[in-house]
VOSESE-329847 format. One record per residue: x, y negated, z of N, C-alpha, C in turn. Coordinates in Angstrom, 3 decimals. Atoms other than C-alpha are relative to their C-alpha. Example, Ala and Ser with C-alpha at 12.3 -4.5 7.8 and 13.67 -1.06 7.14 Angstrom:
<drengus>
        n_u        n_v        n_w       ca_u       ca_v       ca_w        c_u        c_v        c_w
      0.890      1.190      0.000     12.300      4.500      7.800      0.900     -1.200      0.000
     -0.820      1.190     -0.060     13.670      1.060      7.140     -0.770     -1.090      0.730
</drengus>
This chain:
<drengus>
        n_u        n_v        n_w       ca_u       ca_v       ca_w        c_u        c_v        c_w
     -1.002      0.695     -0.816     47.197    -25.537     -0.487      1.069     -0.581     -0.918
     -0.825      0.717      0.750     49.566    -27.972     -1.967      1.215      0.219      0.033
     -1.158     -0.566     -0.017     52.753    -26.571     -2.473      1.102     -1.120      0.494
     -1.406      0.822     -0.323     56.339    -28.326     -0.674      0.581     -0.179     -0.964
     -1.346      0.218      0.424     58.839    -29.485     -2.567      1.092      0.817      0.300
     -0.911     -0.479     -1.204     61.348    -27.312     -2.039      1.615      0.125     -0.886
     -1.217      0.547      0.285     64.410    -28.163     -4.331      0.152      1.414     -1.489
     -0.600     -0.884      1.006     66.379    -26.568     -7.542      0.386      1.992      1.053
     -0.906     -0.866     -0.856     68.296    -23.988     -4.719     -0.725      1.041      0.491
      1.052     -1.087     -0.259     65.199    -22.595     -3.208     -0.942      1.077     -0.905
      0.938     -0.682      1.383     63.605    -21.879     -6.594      0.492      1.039     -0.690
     -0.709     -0.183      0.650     66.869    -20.184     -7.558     -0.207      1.467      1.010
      0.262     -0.786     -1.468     66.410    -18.277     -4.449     -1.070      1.143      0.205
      1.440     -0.809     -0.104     62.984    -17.112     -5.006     -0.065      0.747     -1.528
      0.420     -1.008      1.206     63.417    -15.682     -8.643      0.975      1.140      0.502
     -0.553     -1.935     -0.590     65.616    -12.796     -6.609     -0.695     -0.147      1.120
      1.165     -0.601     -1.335     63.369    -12.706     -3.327     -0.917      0.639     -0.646
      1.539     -0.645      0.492     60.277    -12.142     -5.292      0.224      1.385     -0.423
     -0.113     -1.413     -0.089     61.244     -9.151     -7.011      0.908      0.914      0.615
     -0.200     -0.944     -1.119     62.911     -7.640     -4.612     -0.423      0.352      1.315
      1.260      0.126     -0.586     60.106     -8.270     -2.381     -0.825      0.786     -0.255
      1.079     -0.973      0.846     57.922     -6.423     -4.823      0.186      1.368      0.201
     -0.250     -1.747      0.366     59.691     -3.500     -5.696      0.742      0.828      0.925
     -0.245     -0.612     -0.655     60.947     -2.333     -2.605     -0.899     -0.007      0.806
      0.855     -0.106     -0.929     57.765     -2.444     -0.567     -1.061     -0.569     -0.838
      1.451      0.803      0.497     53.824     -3.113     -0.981      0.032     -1.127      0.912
     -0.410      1.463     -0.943     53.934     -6.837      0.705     -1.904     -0.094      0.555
      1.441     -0.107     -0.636     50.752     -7.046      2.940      0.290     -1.427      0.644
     -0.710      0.896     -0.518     51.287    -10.499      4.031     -1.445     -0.612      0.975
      0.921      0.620     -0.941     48.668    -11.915      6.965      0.011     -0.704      0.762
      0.121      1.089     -1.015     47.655    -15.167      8.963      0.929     -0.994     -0.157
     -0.379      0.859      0.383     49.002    -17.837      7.036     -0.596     -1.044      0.078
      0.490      1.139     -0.425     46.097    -20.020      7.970      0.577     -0.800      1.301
     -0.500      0.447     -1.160     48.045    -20.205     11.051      0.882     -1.769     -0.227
     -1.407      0.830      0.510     50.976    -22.372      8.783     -0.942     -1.376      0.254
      0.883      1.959      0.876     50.084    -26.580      8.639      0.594      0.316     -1.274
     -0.682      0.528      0.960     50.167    -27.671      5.640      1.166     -0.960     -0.362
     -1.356      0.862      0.073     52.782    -29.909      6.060      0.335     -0.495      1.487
     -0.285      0.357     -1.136     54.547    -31.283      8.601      1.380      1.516      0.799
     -0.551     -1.224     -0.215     57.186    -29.003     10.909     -0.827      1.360      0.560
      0.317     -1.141     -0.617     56.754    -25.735     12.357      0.978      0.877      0.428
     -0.952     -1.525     -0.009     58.667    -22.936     13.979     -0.389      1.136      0.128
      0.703     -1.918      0.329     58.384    -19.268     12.962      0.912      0.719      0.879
     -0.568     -1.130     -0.987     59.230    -16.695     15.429     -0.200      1.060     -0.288
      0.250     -1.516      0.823     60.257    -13.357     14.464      0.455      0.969      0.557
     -0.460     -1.101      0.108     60.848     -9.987     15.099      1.142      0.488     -1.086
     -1.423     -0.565      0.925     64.060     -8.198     13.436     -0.047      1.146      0.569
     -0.227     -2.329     -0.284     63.802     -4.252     12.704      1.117     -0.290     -1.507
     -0.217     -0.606      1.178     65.326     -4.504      9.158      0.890     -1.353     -0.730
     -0.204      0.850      0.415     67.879     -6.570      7.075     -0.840     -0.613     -1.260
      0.682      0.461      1.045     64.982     -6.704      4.568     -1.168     -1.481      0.349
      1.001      0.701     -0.891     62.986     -8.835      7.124      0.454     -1.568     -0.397
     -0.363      1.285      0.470     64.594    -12.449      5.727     -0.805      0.050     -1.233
      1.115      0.096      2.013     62.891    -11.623      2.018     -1.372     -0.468      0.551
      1.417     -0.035     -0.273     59.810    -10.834      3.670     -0.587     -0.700      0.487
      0.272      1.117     -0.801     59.738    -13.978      6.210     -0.302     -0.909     -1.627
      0.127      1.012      0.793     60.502    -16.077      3.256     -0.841     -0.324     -0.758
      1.197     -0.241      0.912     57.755    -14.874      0.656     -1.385      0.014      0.656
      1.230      0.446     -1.333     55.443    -15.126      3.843     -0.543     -1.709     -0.116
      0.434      1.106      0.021     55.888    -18.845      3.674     -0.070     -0.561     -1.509
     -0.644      1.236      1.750     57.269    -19.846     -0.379     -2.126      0.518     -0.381
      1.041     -0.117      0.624     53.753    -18.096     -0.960     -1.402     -0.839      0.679
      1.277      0.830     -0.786     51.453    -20.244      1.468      0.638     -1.337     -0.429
     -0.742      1.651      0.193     53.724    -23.565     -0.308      0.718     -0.343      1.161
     -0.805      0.680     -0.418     56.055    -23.760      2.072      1.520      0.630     -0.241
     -1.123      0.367      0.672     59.589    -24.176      1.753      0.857      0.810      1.666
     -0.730     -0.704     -0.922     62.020    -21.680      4.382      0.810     -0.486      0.503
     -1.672      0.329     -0.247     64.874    -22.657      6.098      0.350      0.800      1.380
     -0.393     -0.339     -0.917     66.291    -20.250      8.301      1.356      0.160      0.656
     -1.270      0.223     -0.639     68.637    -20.205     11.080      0.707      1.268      0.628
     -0.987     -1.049      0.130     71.378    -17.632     10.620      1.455     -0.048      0.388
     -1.465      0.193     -0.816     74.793    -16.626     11.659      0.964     -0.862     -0.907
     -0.456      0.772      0.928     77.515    -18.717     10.132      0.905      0.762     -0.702
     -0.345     -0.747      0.828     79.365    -16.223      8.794     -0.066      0.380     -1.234
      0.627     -0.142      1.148     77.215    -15.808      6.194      0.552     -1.300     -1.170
     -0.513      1.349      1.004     78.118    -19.616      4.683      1.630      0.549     -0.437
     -0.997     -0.359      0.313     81.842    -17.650      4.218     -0.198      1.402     -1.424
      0.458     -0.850      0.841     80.065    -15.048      1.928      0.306     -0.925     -1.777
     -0.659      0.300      0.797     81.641    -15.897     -1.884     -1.531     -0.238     -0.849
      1.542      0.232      0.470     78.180    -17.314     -4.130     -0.828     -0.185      1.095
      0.980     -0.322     -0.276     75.568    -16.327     -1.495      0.241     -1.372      1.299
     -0.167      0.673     -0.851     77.209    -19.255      1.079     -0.233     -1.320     -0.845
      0.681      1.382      1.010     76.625    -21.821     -2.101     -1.311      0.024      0.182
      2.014     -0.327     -0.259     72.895    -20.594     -1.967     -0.508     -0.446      1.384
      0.361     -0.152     -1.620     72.552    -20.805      1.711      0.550     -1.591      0.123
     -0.203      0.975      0.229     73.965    -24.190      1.564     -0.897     -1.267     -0.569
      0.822      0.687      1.073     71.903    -25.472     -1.665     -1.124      0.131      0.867
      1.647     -0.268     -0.424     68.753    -24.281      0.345      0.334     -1.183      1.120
      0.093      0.367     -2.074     69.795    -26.233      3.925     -0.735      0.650      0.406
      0.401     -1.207     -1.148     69.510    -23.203      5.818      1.114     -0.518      0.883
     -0.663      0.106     -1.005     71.015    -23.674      9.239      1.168      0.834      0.797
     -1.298     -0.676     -0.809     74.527    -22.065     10.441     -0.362      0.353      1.495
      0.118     -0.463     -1.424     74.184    -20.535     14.176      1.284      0.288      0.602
     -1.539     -0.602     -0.589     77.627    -20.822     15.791     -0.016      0.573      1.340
      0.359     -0.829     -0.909     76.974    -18.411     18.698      1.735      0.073      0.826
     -1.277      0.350     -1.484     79.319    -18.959     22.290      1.122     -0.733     -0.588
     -0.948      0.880      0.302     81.249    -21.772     20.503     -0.415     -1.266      0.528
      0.336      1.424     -0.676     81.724    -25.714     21.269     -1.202     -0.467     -1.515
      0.631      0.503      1.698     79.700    -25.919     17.368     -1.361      0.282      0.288
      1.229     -0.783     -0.394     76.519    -23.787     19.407     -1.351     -1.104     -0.216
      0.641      0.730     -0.134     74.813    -26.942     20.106     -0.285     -1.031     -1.152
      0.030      0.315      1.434     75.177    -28.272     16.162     -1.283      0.688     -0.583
      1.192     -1.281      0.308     72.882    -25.270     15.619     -1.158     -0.439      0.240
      1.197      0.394     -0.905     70.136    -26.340     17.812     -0.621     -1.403     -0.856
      0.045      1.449      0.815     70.622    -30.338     16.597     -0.609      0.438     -1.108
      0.555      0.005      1.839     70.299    -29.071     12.826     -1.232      0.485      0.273
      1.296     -0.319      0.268     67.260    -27.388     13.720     -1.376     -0.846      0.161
      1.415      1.252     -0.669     65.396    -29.615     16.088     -0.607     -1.089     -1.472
      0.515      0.548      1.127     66.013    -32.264     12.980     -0.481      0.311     -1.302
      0.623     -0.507      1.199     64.636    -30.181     10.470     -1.513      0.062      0.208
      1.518      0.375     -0.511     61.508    -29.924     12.438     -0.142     -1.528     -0.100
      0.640      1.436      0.039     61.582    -33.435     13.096     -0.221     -0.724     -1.205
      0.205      0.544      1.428     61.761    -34.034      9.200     -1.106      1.009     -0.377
      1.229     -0.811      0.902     58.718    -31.941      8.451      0.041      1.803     -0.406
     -0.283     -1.251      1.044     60.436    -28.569      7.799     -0.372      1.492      0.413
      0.524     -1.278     -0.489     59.342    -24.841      8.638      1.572      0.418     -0.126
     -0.906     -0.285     -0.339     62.217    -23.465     10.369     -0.277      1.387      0.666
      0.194     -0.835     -0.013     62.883    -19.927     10.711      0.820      0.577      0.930
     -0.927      0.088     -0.917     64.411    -18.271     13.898     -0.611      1.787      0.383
      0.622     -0.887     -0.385     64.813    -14.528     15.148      0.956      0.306      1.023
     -0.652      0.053     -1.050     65.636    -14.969     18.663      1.167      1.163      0.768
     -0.858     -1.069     -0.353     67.059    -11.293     19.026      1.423     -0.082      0.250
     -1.372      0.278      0.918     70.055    -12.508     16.911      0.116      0.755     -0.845
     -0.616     -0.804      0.556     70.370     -9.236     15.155     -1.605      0.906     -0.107
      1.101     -1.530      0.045     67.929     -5.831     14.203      0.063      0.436      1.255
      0.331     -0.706     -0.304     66.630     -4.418     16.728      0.822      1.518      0.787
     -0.102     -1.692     -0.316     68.282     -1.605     18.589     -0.866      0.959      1.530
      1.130     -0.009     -0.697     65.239     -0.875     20.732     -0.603      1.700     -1.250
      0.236     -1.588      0.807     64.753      3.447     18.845     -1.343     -0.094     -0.518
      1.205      0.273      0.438     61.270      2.342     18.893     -0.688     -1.123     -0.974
      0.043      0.917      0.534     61.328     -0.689     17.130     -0.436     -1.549      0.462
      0.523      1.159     -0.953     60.170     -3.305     19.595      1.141     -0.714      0.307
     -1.364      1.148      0.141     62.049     -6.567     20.013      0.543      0.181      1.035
     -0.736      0.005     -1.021     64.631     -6.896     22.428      0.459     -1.098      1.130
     -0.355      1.425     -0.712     65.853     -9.648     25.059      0.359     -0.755     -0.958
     -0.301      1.223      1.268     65.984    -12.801     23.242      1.233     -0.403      0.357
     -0.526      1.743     -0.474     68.403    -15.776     23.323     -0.982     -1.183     -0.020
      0.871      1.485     -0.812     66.881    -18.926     25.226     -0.102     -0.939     -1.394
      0.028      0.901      0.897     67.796    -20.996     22.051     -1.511     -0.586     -0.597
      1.492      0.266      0.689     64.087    -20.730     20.469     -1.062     -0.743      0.934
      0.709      0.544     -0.719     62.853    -21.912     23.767      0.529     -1.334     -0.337
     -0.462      1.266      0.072     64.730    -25.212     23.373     -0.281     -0.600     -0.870
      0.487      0.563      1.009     63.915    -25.768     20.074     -1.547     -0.268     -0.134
      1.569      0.115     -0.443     60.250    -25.295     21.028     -0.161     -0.776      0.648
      0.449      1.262     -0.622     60.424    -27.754     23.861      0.805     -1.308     -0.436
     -0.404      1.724      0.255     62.288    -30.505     22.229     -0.579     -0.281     -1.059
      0.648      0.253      1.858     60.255    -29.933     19.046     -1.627     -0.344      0.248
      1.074      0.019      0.054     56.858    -31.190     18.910     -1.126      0.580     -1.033
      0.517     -0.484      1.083     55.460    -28.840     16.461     -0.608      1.401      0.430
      0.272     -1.840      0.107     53.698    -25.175     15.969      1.151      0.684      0.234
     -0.979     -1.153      0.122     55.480    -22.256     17.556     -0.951      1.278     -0.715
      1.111     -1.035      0.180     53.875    -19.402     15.154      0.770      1.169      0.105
     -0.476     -1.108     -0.887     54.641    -16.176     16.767     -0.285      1.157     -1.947
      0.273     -0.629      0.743     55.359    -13.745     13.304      1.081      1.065      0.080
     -0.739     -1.420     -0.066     55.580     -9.942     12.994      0.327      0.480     -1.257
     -0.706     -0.780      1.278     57.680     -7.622     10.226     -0.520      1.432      0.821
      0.062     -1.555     -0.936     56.587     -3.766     10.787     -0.124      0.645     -1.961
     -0.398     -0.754      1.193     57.634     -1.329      7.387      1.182     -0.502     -0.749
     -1.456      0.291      0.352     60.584     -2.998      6.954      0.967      1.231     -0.345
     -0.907     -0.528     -0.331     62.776     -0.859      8.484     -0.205      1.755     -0.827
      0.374     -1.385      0.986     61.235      2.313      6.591      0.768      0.001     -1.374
     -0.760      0.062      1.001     62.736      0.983      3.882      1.463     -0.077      0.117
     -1.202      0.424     -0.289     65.937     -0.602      5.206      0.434     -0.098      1.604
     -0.397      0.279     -1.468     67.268      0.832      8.524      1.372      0.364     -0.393
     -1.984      0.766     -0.031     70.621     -0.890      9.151      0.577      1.049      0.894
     -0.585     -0.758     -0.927     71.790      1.060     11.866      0.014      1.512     -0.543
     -0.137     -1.317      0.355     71.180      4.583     10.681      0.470     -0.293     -1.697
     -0.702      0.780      1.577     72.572      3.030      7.208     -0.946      1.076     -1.186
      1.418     -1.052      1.291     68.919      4.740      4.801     -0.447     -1.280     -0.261
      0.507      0.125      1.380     67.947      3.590      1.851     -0.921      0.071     -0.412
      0.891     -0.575      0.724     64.653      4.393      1.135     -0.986     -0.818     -0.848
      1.017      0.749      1.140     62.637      2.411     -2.056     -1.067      0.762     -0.358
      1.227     -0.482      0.327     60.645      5.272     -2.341     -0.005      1.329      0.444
      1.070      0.792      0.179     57.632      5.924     -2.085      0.069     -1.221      0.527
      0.158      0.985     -0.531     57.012      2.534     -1.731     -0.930     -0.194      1.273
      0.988      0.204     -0.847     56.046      1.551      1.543     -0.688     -1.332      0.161
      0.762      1.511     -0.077     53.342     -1.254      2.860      0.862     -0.616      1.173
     -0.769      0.670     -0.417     55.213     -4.063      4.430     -0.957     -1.016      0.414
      0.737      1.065     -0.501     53.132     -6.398      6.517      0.707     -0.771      0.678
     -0.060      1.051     -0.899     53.909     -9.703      7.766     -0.964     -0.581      0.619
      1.041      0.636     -0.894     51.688    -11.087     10.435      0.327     -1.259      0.447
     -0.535      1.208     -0.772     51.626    -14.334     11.490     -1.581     -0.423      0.996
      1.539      0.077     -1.037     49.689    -15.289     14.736     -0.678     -0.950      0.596
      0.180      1.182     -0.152     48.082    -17.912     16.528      1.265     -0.927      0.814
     -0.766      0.459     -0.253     50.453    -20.482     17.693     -0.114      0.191      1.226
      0.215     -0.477     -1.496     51.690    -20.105     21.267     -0.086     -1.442      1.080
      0.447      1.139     -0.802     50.269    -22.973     23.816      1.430      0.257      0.628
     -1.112      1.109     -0.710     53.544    -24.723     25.494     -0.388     -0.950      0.796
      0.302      1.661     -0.734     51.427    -27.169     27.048      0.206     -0.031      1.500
     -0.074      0.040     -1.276     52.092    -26.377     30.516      1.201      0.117      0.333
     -2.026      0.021     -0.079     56.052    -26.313     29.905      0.731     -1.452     -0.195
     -0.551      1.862      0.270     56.366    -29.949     28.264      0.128     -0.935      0.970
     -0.236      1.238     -0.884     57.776    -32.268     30.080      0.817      0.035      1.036
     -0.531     -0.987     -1.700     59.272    -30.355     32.621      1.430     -0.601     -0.513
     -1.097      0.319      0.312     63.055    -31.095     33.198      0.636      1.992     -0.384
     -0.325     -0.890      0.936     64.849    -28.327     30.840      1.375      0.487      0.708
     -1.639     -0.609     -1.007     67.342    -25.790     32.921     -0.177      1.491     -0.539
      0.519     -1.648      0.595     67.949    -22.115     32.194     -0.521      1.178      0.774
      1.304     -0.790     -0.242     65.167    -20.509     34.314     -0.819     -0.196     -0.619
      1.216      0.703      0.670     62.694    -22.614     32.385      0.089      0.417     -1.583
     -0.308     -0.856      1.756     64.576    -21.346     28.872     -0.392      1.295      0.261
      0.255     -1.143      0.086     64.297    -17.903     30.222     -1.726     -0.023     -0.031
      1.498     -0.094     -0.098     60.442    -18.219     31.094     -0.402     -0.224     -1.049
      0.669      0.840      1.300     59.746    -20.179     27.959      0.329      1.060     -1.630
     -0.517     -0.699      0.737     61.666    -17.618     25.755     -1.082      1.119      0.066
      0.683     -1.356     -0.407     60.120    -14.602     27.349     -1.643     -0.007     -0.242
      1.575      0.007      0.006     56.642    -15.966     26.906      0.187      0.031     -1.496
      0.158      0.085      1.381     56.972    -16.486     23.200      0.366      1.254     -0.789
     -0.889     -1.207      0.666     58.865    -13.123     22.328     -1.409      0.848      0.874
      0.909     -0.482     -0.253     55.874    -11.837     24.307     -0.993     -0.010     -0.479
      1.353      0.226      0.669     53.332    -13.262     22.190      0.178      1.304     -1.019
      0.159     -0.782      1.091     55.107    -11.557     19.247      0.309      1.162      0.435
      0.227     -1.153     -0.523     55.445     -8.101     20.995     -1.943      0.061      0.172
      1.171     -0.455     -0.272     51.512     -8.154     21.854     -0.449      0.006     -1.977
      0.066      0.099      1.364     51.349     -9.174     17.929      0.262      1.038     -0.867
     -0.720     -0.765      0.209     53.660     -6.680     16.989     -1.416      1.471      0.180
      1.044     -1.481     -0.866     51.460     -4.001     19.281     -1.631      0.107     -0.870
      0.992      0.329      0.526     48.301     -5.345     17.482     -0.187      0.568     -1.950
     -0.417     -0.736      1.426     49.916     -4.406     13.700     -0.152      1.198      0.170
      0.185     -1.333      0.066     50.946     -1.187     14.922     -1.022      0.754      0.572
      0.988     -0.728     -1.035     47.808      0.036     16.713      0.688      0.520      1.029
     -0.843     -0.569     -1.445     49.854      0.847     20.138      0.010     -0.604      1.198
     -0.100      0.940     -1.481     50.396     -0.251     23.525      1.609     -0.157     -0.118
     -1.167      0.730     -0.463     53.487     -2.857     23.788      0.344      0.982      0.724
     -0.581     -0.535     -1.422     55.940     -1.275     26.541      0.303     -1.151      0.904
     -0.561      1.181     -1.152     56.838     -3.402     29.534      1.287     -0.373     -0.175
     -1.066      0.777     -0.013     59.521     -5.657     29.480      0.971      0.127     -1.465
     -0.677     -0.055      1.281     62.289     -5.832     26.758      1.174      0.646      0.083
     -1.192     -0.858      0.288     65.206     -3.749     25.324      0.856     -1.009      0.588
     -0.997      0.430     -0.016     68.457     -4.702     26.451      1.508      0.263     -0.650
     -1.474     -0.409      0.437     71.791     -4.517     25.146      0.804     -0.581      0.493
     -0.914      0.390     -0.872     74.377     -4.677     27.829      1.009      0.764      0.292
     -0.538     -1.403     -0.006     77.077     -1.586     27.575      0.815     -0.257      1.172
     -0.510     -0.229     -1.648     78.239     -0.155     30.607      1.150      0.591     -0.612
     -1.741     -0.417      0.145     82.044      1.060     30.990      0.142      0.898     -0.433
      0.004     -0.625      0.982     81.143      3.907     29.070     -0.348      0.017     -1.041
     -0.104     -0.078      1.950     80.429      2.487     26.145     -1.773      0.426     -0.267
      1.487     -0.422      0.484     76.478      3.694     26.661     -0.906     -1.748      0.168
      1.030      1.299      0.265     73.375      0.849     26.286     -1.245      0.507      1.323
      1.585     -0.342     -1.206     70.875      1.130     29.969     -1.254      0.290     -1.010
      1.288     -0.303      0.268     68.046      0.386     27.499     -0.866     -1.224      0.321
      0.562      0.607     -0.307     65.175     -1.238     28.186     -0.229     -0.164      1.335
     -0.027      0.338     -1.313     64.591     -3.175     31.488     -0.558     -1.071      0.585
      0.319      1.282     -0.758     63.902     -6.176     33.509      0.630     -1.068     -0.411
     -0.698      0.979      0.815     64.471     -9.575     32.683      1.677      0.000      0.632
     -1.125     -0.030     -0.014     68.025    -10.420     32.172      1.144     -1.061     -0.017
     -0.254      1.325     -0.138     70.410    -13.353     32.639     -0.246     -0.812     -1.480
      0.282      1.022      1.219     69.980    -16.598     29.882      1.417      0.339     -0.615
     -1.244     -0.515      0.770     72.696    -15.640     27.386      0.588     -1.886      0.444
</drengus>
């Protein structure tokens, strides 16, 4: 496969992904025939682990393509690592602002210029005890129906063995195996065209975060659970859990 172009920034990028890719996990990486070779695409992901951005990325820099994912903007305020994130054109996510819909724009046109765009609808890791994704945000649906490209539905599972955020562990060793899956793309064809409201984001969301839950279920040898985690805290401060669908953020 003919490798992207993918600039000074990304290259700069990938001599610290790679080995830290390496040496904190065995990288099992699967179903990259899924990727085009060129042209856009959007990757859909699961989030257990903040190690899960390395592992997306070395998923694609190693099938020749070139990453660009869409992250909080916060991060562009980070001192060096917001020059990097910059140099790459990775995409800012300004979440419940008037800037929200900038987010979306930059992405759609990154697809529409050819680019593999990287999105993990959760927003955040995972707080689902079991590790299964949680209610999305609609956003990935939108970018899916205004984008005419591959949605490829991809799973992370040994991440979090290494790097769980929430219980704040550490563990490099033993090294564990770290598989990325990537799956077949998810048919949309019976959504296009339709006029775009937010029942149609929720449906369109929920089907795609469903692909990668059965995906997910398929890595880990298990049965999916029904429906998706939520995170909605009640007046005491506790989390219901998992549940029924839930309004469009």
């Amino acid at each position: 496969m003919a490798r992207e172009k993918s600039g000074f920034w990304i290259g700069l990028a990938a001599t610290v992904f790679y080995p830290v890719g390496y040496l904190t996990g065995r990288p099992r990486y699967v179903g990259r025939e899924h990727l085009p070779e060129n042209g856009g695409a959007l990757i859909v992901g699961n989030h257990i682990s903040h190690l899960d951005p390395i592992h997306t990325a070395l998923w694609l820099h190693t099938a020749g393509r070139a990453p660009r994912f869409m992250a909080k903007h916060s991060l562009w305020s980070v001192p060096l690592f917001g020059t990097v994130l910059r140099g790459c054109q990775q995409i800012p996510v300004y979440r419940n602002t008037a800037d929200a819909q900038q987010s979306l724009a930059a992405g759609t046109q990154a697809l529409a210029d050819g680019k593999t765009v990287i999105i993990y609808p959760e927003g955040t890791i995972t707080r689902d005890p079991d590790g299964w994704p949680m209610q999305s945000r609609t956003g990935v649906a939108r970018l899916a129906l205004t984008s005419d490209v591959p949605v490829i539905p991809v799973v992370h599972w040994g991440t979090r063995e290494i790097l769980d955020g929430y219980n704040k562990k550490f563990r490099p060793l033993p090294r564990t195996t770290v598989t990325v899956h990537g799956g077949d793309p998810v048919d949309l064809s019976a959504y296009r065209g339709r006029p775009i409201d937010a029942p149609l984001l929720r449906e369109v969301t929920d089907l795609i975060m469903t692909r990668v839950r059965e995906l997910l279920a398929e890595v880990r040898g298990e049965t999916a659970p029904e429906g998706f985690y939520q995170v909605k805290r009640t007046p005491d401060g506790t989390d219901p859990g998992r549940g029924g669908p839930a309004a469009a953020p």
